[in-house]
N, C-alpha and C positions, 0 to 999 in steps of 0.2 A: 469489553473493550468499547471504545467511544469511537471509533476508526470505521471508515469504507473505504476499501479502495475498488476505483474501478479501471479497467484497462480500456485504452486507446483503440478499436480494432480499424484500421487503418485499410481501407482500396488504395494500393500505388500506383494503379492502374489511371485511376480516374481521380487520385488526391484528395481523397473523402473520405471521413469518417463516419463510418457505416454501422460502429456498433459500439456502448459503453458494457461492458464486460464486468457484470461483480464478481470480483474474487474472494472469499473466503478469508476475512481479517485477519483471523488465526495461525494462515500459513501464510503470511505476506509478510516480511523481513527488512526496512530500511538500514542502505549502506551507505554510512557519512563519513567523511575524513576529519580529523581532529581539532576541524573548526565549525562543526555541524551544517558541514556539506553535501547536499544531498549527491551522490554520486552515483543510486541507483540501487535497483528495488529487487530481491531474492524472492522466490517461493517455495517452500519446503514440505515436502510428506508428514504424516506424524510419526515416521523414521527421523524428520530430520533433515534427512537427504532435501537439498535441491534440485526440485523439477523443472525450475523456470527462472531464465535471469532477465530484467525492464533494464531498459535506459529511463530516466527521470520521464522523459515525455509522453511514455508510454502509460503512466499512471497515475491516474486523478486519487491524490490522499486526501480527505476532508477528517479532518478531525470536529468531535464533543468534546466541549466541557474543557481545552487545553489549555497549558498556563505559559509565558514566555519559555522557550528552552524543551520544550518538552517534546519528544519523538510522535510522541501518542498522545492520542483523548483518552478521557476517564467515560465510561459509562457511569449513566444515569440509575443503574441498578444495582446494588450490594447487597451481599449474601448476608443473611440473618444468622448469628452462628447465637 
C-alpha cells in the first residue's frame, strides 16, 4: 500500500494536539458516499470486525504514488512473481 494514516489524539481539555497516532494501513477502511465523500474512516481486526470508527478530522490520510479518483496510494514495491 502507498497510504499512512495517522490519528488525531486530541487533549479537550487544553484543545491540543498531543499526539499523531500511526495506524496500521492495512486495517484502516475509508467511508465515502456516492460522490466520493469522504464521510469517515473504519478500522478492522484481521476478522474483519470493526474495532474503531474516525470522523474525517480525526485522520491524517497521505497518500504514494495516487492518481485523480483514487481511494488509495500505490506502493513503490511489487512482488516479483
Amino acid at each position: 500500500m502507498g497510504d499512512i494514516f495517522l490519528e488525531v489524539v486530541v487533549n479537550f481539555k487544553s484543545m491540543e494536539i498531543v499526539e499523531l497516532k500511526k495506524l496500521p494501513a492495512r486495517s484502516i477502511e475509508r467511508i465515502e458516499d456516492e460522490y466520493g465523500t469522504l464521510l469517515g474512516l473504519v478500522q478492522k481486526n484481521e476478522l474483519e470486525q470493526i474495532i474503531a470508527h474516525f470522523e474525517p478530522w480525526q485522520i491524517l490520510h497521505m497518500r504514494w504514488n495516487d492518481f485523480a479518483g483514487q481511494e488509495y496510494g500505490s506502493s513503490m514495491i511489487r512482488v516479483v512473481s
